[in-house]
Each structure stands twice: as structure tokens, then as C-alpha cells.
C-alpha positions, 0 to 999 in steps of 0.5 A: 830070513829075518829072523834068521839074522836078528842075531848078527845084527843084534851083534853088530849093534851091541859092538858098535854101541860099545865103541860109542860108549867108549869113545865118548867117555875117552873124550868126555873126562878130559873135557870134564876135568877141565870145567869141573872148577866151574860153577855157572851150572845150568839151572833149567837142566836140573830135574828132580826125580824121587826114584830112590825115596828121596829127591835127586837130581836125575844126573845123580841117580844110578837107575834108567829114567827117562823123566819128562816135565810138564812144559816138555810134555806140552811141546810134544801135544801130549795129553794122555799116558800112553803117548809118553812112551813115544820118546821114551827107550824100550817103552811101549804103551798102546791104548787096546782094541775093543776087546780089552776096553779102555786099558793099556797094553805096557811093555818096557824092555821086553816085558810087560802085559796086554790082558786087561782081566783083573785076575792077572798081574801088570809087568809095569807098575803104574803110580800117581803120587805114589799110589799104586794102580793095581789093573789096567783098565782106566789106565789111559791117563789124562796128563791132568795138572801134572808136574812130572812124568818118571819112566824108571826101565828095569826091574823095579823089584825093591823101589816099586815093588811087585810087578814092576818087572819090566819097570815103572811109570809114575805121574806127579801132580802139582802140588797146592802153594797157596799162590792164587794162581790159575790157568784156563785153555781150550782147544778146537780141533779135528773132527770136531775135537773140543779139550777144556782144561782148568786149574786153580791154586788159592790159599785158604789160610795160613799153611792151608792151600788148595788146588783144583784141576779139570779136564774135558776132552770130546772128539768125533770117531775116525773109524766108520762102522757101516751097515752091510746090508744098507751099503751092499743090498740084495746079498742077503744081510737086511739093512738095519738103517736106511741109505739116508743116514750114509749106511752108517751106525756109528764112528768108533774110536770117539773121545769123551773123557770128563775128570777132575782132581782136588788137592788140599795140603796142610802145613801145622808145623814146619815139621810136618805136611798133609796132602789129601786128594781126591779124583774122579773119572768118566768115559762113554764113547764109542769102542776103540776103531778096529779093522778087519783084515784077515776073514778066513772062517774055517769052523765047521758050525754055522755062524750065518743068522740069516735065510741067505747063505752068506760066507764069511770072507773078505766081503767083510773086509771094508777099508781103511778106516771103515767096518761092518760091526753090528754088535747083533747076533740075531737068534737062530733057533737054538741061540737067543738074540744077543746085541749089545751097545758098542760104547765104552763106559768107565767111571773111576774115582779115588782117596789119598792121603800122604803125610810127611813128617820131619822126626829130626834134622835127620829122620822123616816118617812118610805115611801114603794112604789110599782107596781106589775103585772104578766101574767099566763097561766095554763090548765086543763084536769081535769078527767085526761083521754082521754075522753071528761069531764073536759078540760080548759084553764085560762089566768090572767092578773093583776096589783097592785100599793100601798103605804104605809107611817109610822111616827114612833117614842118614847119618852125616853124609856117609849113609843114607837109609830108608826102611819101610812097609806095603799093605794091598787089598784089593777086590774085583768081580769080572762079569762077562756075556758071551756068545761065539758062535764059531765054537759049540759054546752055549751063550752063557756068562761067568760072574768071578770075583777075584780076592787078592791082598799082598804084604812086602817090607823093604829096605835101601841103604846108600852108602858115599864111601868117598866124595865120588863113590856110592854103594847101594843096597836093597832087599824087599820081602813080598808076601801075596795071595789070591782066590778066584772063584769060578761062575759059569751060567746060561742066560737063565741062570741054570749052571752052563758048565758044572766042571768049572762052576763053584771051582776055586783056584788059590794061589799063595808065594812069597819072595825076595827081591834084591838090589845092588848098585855102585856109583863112580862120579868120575867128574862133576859133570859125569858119572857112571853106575853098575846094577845088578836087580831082580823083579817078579810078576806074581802068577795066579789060575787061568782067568778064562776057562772054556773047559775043565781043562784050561783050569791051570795053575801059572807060576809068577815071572821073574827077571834078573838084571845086569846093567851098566850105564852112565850120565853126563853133561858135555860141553858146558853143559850143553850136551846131556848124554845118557847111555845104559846097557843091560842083560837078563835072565826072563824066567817064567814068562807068562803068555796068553795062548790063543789055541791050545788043544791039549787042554780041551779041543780045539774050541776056544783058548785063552790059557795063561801059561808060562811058555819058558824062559828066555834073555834080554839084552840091549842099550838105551841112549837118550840125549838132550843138545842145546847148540846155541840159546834158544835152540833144544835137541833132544832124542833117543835110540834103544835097541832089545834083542830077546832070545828064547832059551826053551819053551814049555812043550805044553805051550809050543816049541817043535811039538806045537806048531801053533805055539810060540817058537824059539824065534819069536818075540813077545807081544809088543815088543820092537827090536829097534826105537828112535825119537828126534825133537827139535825146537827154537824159541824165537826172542820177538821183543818185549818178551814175547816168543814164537816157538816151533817144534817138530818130533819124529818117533820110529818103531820097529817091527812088532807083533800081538801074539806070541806065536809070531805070524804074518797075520799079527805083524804090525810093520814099522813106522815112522810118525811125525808131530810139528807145533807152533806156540806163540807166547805173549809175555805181557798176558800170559797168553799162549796160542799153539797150532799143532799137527799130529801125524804130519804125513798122514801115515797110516800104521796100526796101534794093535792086532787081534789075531784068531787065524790059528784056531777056529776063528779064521779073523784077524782085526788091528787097531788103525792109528790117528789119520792126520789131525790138527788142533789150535789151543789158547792158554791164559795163565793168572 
């Protein structure tokens, strides 16, 4: 019945949503016209974005952004990547279960990626400073000395460039000013949770300046990984800890992230700026916390290591916030003993260097140089019990190096241009040990390295035909290549499988993307755009093949959009209203099947295909209120209705029940999202203030798998946050007392779902329990 009426009601909404539009603009332009003479504009309103290669004020930028500044993300309690999306429209970034390690599942408007393996391509483009993060893991990014957050929806394919099909997400840092300022704050909270920040800007000479930031977060788990034999004697599983220590091995879901970031910016001539920076980060804690909920084993092999029979069922179902995960599978005769440490390790570092330079009055060359590499090591003890079904371990190694180099200019104030180039190459190798049991799979591991490079070109021309109209245009060139190379071993080195061992898959294409918009401010205060843009996610070879067979060849995705939109300041300026809508064609999409019996059986599957083709329609409003002085509102709506228009009948459709069908929807992908926030500064005297601050974020229905089923469903949920700051004007002083998850709602960030083959397990990823934190912050 659902699905059934998500078209009616997609209808319905787009319908109403039109008439909202409409009636606002009706009444919007004569209230406009009658300020537009006015000049005592609202300063603090103004927030400067780089979309478009130049600075512009986000209400003249003809592109969906939602762009956050660091007092903003602050108020909020923010202090990592993926809680940005909360506020965000069509935005979806969730830190992933354990099987993926410490990477991030990031969709916007419908498209995006979850996978983690190096060998497959984000849909949403990740940038710090400018510089591209080419892989998911060590995406989970402290908000570390930040002075902005850009979320550019739709497909980016001639700004951003390759993979930014669904969008872009770029972090701004402080830069250096040589003020000799500093701050320092600290935070104690929940379950023991201690965050450390410090940050300094000195200048070490004339045009030399320096800043430096750290961060150091620690945390205890919220997710209890119990010993089954210790809790549940005498059924057969022997205890591996005593009842002393409370049954318990260990708490999952820790925090211990340790980072810093150093920037040195030179000024030699007034024409011409450098900024190096470098930056460094370390993680090792616990795995991210899972549940189990679904224990349904239906193989035919034996996956109990012990004397005893032990089935596995829902006896392994523990709780809440609790699971019985070993990271041991013990030898069986035929199988060796397997275990592994149940800790995440990620050290991640990098280089850049950007130069500006000032040609003329009326010419800038911007060159952005940058080398990046990181270490991660994650676990997986994937059935979440003490018997011997899923258990492995995978360390990535990767380094990137690119360069990119922008000519940018204008001519009077009738065009503004800008050409430019990309360089990529980037290496990574992918080991991973696995032992499951639940399939006739030997242990064995596979060491793959991954070579990838791409080359583009680019150009963006503006044009302001009049003093209220702008015709823009821009086209991109890519030109991409990859290799991978098959490694499958047994523990002893012999070859584990002679089909796929020394195979080496090659995948070669190039392609243009475009990009045509036109502006209209129709009033000072008020301006509406049309854009017609297209993106691609570049393809590859199956990553994990368990047979001969799932060697398969994908082709890259690829998204043609329409949108239309408009941005406005109402009421003198009191009332900031954004709205866009859009439309597009998804061709191509390229999903992970989790059982695909045409290509090898009905044992382990993990085959990237592209599945079909589909289109996305839907709006997006963001508003910001100030009704009276000291008192913000702001909020957001976005509604997504996805259709499929066929599926390839290798990857499901009415041939393969257990595939995605016509009605379902992408992975994390939610029809319906809202926020609210509120907050009032209190004048105390002396200018001191007290500032309360409450938000509340829904999200809609959603499922992990692309064939959607009960079993990876994660319903709807509302959370909420409230904060408290105090700040004392004469020191500079901030204290704030903070409470996430106000109603201790308890919802689900992920879900792993392996019912549809052999597995019979289905585990989600539970959120934060309710938590509170004090903060002080002392600025000089």
C-alpha cells in the first residue's frame, strides 16, 4: 500500500509546492519594488560562496546551496561531516556500520554511494579547500577550524567535476591573518567524552602569517559487545571472560580521533598570495556499534565451531544497544582459527599548496597542488555472535596527487570567464582476509592494487546581458582510466582461486559534461534562475568477485538535470526564502546486488552492476526568519520522489524476485526531510549574552538495499538537540551546555542486510542514546 500511493502523493505535493511558489513570488515582487531604493541592507545576512570559481554572495548564485558558517555549525553542536546533512535538503551522509569501517554513506537527491572499496567511485564529491577526497574512507571529517560548510545539490559535472553527480560538499578553513589571535575550548561530557580544540594565528613577519589547529575527541561506546557464553552458561558456547568483568569484552562505537591542520600563507607582492597547509589524522577505537535483528541462518554448511550444537537464531538477538560479536572464529578441522581485534585504525595525512595570482586588474591564475594518503584498518564480525559465519579484516593503503589550474578573468562588467585544468592520479591497494563460513568459500585473501588517473578541461563563461540578466555556460572534457588487478590467496600463499587470481580488468572513457543557466533579478531583494546540468559517476570492474563469474564489467552513471529556483530576501530583509525544484533523468545507476545467482550460485554476491535507469523529481525550500532582533528561525523542507523506468533483467525486475524492482528506491534515500532551529539571544547588560537554541530534524523512511524489504527498512524519525551558551563579552568567554537527542529516541543510522541470500542476518547501526556535554571557550 505504500508504495502504491507515493505517486499520488508525490503529485499532490509537487502541486501544492507550485502554489506556494507562486503565490510567494505574486506577493513578494510588490513588497520588493517598494524597498528596492533602500540601502541599510543586513550585513551579517551575507554569505560568501566560491561555487562558480568566484566569490559571490549566496543570493546571487544560480545553483542550490545550502552554505553554513562556523558560528552556525557550533549553535547546532556539530562537530564532524556527517551531522551537516541534518539541516541540509536532500542530503543524506551517515558515518557506516563496521563492515565499511570509518567511511561515509553520502547521497544528495537520490544519488550518491555507500560502498567504501577504493575501486568504486563516490556520487558526491567531497573538497577541503579545494582539494579533492577521491575515497570514502576517513571521510567522517572533524569540523576543525572551519570557516564555512558549502552543500551544492545537483550535479556538479562542470564546477566540481567527476562524480559530483548527486552534488558537492566543500569545507573552508580559516585562513592565516597574522592577528595573533587564539582560542582554546574544552568539553566534558556523556560516557565519559572529553573534546580538546585549540587554534592560533600569529604573524611571523611582514606578509607572513601562520595558524595552527588541534582537535582531540575521546569518548567511551554506547553499544555493549557481550560474551554469550559468560552471560548464557551451559548452552554450549565456552565463556571467554569471566562474570567478574560483567560478561563484557568490549563497548563499541568509542570515539578517539586526534588531528591537526597547519597553514602558512605568504603575501610577497600585493598581486600574489600562497597558502601551504598540511594536515594529519589518527583514529583507533572500537568498530562502529551494530545490532543484530534478523537471525535466520538457512545454509546448508555448518557454521557452529562448537562440540555443542548451537543454531543460529534469535538467541543471538541481545538488545537495544548490546551484541554478542567475538571477532573469533575458532578452528573446525578443515578451517584455521581466525580472529581479529575489533578496533578501527585510520592515520591519514596531506599537502597542498594554492597560489593566487593577480595577472592584471582584470586576470587571475589560481594554481591548487595536492598530495594525500592514508592507512585504514577495520574489522568485521558481521553476524555479530559467537559463531563462525562471517569474520574479516581489511587494511587500505592509498595515495592521491592532482593539480588543478584556473585562468580566470572578465571583460568590463558584461563577462565573466574562466578556463582551466585537472590532473588526478591516485593508487590504492585493498587487502582483505575473509573467512565465511556460511558459503563453501575457503579463508582465503585478496591483495588488489587499483591504479586510477583522469585528466578534464573546463570552461565557464557569465555573461550579464543587462543590469538584471545572466546567461551562463559551461562545458567539461574528462578523460579517465583504470586497472585493477586480481589477487586471491589461501592463508599459505597457494592461489585460493586460479579464475580470478592475476585477472586484470581495464576500464577506459571520456566524456562532456554541460552546463546552461539564466538568471532574472527581478528586484534587489529577489531573483530567480533556470538550469539545465548534467554529471557522471565513472564506472570500473566488479571489486568483489567471489567467482569467475562476478568479473563483470559497469558502465558509469550518469544524470541529466532540469531545475528551476529562486532566492530572496522579504520583509526588509527579515525573511530569506529559497526554493528549487527539479527533474532527472538517472541513467545508468549502479547498485551493489547482494545475491545474484546468475553469476556463480547462490554463495556470496557483492556484484556492482548497473541495475537501470530511472528519474528524480522534487523541491527543496530553505528559509531563514529573524521576527524581531535577537530571535533566528530557520528551517528546511525537501521532498524526492524516485521512479524507476526499467531495470536490467540481470540485476532484478520480474525475472529476479530477489533483485530491485520497479517500486523501489535507492539506498538512503528518504522521500520526505524537514528541519526546524530556533534561537534568542538574551542582551544580560554589559554585553553579555545568554543564547538558547533548539532544532529538530525529521527523516523519512528509508531503506539500505536496493531491493527494498522489511528486513532493511529504517523508519522514520524525529530527533532533537537543545543548547545553551553563555557568553561573557568582557573575557571572551563562552560556556554552553548541550543535549543531543533530546527525547532519547532510539532510531537507526544503517542496516546490513543478508536475508536474501544464504546469510539469514540482518544488523543495523543504532544512533547516539541521549547525551549531554558542557563546553568552555576562551578567545584572545
Amino acid at each position: 500500500m505504500r508504495m502504491a500511493m507515493r505517486p499520488a502523493r508525490g503529485r499532490k505535493a509537487l502541486l501544492l509546492a507550485g502554489a506556494t511558489v507562486l503565490a510567494i513570488i505574486g506577493t513578494s515582487a510588490e513588497a520588493q519594488d517598494a524597498q528596492a531604493n533602500k540601502s541599510d541592507g543586513r550585513a551579517d545576512d551575507v554569505i560568501l560562496v566560491t561555487a562558480q570559481f568566484r566569490q559571490q554572495d549566496l543570493q546571487d548564485t544560480p545553483l542550490a546551496i545550502t552554505a553554513v558558517n562556523a558560528e552556525m555549525l557550533e549553535a547546532r553542536s556539530q562537530t564532524d561531516l556527517s551531522q551537516v546533512a541534518n539541516q541540509a535538503p536532500s542530503v543524506t551522509l551517515k558515518p557506516q556500520s563496521n563492515i565499511y569501517g570509518n567511511s561515509l554513506a553520502a547521497q544528495i537527491r537520490g544519488v550518491g554511494q555507500f560502498d567504501y572499496n577504493p575501486a568504486l567511485e563516490p556520487g558526491v564529491g567531497i573538497y577541503v579547500d579545494d582539494v579533492y577526497y577521491a575515497t570514502l574512507p576517513g571521510s567522517i571529517l572533524d569540523l576543525l577550524d572551519l570557516d564555512r560548510v558549502e552543500i551544492l545539490r545537483g550535479p556538479q559535472g562542470t564546477l566540481a567535476g567527476r562524480n559530483s553527480i548527486g552534488g558537492a560538499v566543500k569545507l573552508y578553513s580559516q585562513k592565516p591573518t597574522g592577528d595573533n589571535s587564539g582560542y582554546a575550548q574544552g568539553t566534558f561530557g556523556s560516557r565519559n567524552r572529553i573534546d580538546l580544540r585549540a587554534g592560533m594565528d600569529v604573524g611571523l613577519a611582514e606578509g607572513v602569517s601562520f595558524r595552527l589547529a588541534g582537535v582531540g575527541k575521546w569518548q567511551d561506546g554506547y553499544v555493549d559487545r557481550i560474551d554469550y557464553g559468560c552471560a548464557h552458561p551451559g548452552e554450549g558456547v565456552p565463556p571467554l571472560v569471566g562474570s567478574e568483568t560483567n560478561c563484557l569484552l568490549a563497548r563499541e562505537g568509542e570515539v578517539s580521533t586526534q588531528a591537526f591542520r597547519a597553514q602558512l600563507r605568504l603575501e610577497p607582492s600585493d598581486n600574489i598570495e600562497i597558502s601551504i597547509a598540511g594536515d594529519y589524522t589518527h583514529e583507533d577505537h572500537t568498530v562502529a556499534g551494530e545490532v543484530l535483528k534478523i537471525a535466520h541462518y538457512t545454509g546448508s554448511l555448518d557454521i557452529n565451531p562448537f562440540p555443542t550444537p548451537v543454531p543460529f537464531d534469535d538467541r543471538f538477538i541481545c538488545g537495544r544497544f548490546c551484541n554478542y560479536a567475538n571477532f573469533i572464529d575458532p578452528a573446525d578441522g578443515s578451517r584455521p582459527l581466525v580472529t581479529a581485534d575489533g578496533r578501527v585504525k585510520f592515520d591519514g595525512w596531506g599537502l597542498s599548496g594554492n597560489i593566487a595570482w593577480q595577472l592584471s586588474d582584470d586576470i587571475a591564475l589560481t594554481s591548487i597542488t595536492a598530495y594525500r594518503a592514508y592507512d585504514a584498518h577495520f574489522p568485521t564480525d558481521a553476524d555479530l555472535s559467537p559463531l563462525a559465519h562471517t569474520l574479516g579484516v581489511t587494511d587500505i593503503d592509498f595515495w592521491s596527487f592532482s593539480q588543478e589550474l584556473r585562468l580566470s578573468g572578465k571583460v568590463d562588467n558584461l563577462l565573466d570567464w574562466t578556463l582551466g585544468g585537472f590532473y588526478m592520479d591516485q593508487r590504492s591497494l585493498a587487502y582483505s582476509f575473509q573467512d565465511l563460513r556460511y558459503s563453501p568459500l575457503p579463508v582465503f585473501q585478496q591483495n588488489d592494487p587499483v591504479n586510477a588517473d583522469t585528466i578534464a578541461a573546463f570552461a565557464n563563461l557569465e555573461l550579464h546581458a543587462t543590469d538584471k540578466l545572466s546567461v551562463i555556460g559551461g562545458i567539461r572534457y574528462t578523460d579517465e582510466h583504470k586497472d585493477y588487478t586480481f589477487v586471491r590467496l589461501l592463508p599459505d600463499g597457494s592461489v585460493q582461486n586460479a579464475a580470478i587470481n592475476g585477472q586484470v580488468g581495464i576500464y577506459d572513457h571520456d566524456r562532456f559534461d554541460y552546463r546552461a543557466a539564466v538568471q532574472y533579478r527581478f528586484t534587489r531583494n529577489f531573483m530567480a534562475y533556470a538550469q539545465y546540468s548534467t554529471g557522471f559517476k565513472g564506472g570500473g570492474v566488479n571489486p568483489r568477485p567471489f567467482t569467475a563469474a562476478q568479473v563483470q564489467p559497469f558502465a558509469p552513471e550518469t544524470l541529466t538535470s532540469y531545475e528551476i529556483g529562486f532566492k530572496s530576501d522579504l520583509l526588509d530583509r527579515r525573511v530569506r526564502l529559497n526554493v528549487a525544484a527539479y527533474y532527472a533523468d538517472y541513467d545508468g545507476i549502479q547498485l551493489t546486488l547482494s545475491t545474484c545467482p546468475q553469476f556463480g550460485g547462490p554463495g556470496p554476491c557483492a556484484l556492482v552492476t548497473n541495475a537501470g535507469d530511472g528519474t528524480i523529481k522534487g523541491f527543496e525550500i530553505e528559509t531563514v526568519l529573524e521576527p524581531v532582533d535577537g530571535l533566528t528561525i530557520d528551517g528546511s523542507l525537501s521532498y524526492l520522489d524516485f521512479q524507476y523506468k526499467n531495470i536490467n533483467p540481470q540485476a532484478g525486475g520480474p525475472s529476479l524476485p530477489n533483485g530491485p524492482q520497479l517500486t523501489d528506491l535507492p539506498p538512503y534515500v528518504p522521500e520526505w526531510k524537514w528541519s526546524v532551529g530556533a534561537q534568542y539571544q538574551i542582551q544580560l547588560g554589559d554585553g553579555d549574552t545568554l543564547t538558547p537554541r533548539f532544532d529538530a530534524t525529521f527523516q523519512g523512511d528509508i531503506y539500505s538495499n536496493a531491493a527494498n524489504r522489511p528486513s532493511n527498512l529504517i523508519d522514520d524519525y524525529i530527533l532533537a538537540n537543545a543548547r545553551m551558551t553563555y557568553h561573557m563579552a568582557k573575557m571572551d568567554f563562552d560556556i554552553s551546555l548541550e543535549v543531543t537527542n533530546l527525547f532519547d529516541k532510539y532510531y537507526y543510522l544503517t542496516n546490513r542486510d543478508q536475508t536474501l541470500g544464504t546469510g539469514g542476518i540482518s544488523t543495523s547501526q543504532p544512533g547516539h542514546p541521549r547525551e549531554w556535554a558542557l563546553s568552555v571557550k576562551k578567545r584572545f
